[in-house]
N, C-alpha and C positions, 0 to 999 in steps of 0.2 A: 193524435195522428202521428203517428212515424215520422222518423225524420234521417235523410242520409247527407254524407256529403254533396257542399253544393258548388258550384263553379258561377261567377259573376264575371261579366264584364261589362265597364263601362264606358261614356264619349262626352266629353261637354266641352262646349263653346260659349265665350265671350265675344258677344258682340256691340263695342264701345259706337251710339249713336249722336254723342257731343261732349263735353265734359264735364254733363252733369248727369244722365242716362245713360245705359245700357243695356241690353238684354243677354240670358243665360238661357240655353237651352241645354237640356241634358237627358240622356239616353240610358237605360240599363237594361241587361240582359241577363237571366238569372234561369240556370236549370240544376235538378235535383238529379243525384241518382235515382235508380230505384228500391224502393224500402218494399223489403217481402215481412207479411204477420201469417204464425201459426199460433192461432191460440184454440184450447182447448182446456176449459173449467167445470169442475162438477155443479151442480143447481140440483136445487129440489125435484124439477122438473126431469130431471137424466142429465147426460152432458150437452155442453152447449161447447160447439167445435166450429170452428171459420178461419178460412185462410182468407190472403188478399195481397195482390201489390201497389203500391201508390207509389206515385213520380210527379212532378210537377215542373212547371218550367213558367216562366212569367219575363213580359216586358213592361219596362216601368218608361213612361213622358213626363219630364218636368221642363216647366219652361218658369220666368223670372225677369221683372224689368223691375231694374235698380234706378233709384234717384240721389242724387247730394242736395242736400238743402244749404 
């Protein structure tokens, strides 16, 4: 799959619940350009010819609770 420049951003938080726990939440935001294909190959068959564009975009959740032993 194609692939074009991408732009991220992201947010995280620490949240201390004693001095031995904690929790981490964290957020990302992730979108692609858009990626254009012209392809066109010869085959046995005659030519085999296809355009297309693809883009993508994605958010990511992560969360996390930390311990000290």
């Amino acid at each position: 799959m194609p692939s074009e420049d991408r732009m991220v951003a992201t947010l995280g938080l620490s949240y201390p619940i004693n001095d031995s726990t904690s929790i981490d939440v964290a957020y990302m935001f992730l979108k692609e350009d858009t990626s254009h294909v012209d392809v066109s190959k010869p085959s046995t068959n005659g030519p085999v010819t296809y355009s297309a564009d693809y883009k993508g975009m994605g958010h990511l959740i992560g969360a996390q609770l930390n311990m000290k032993f």
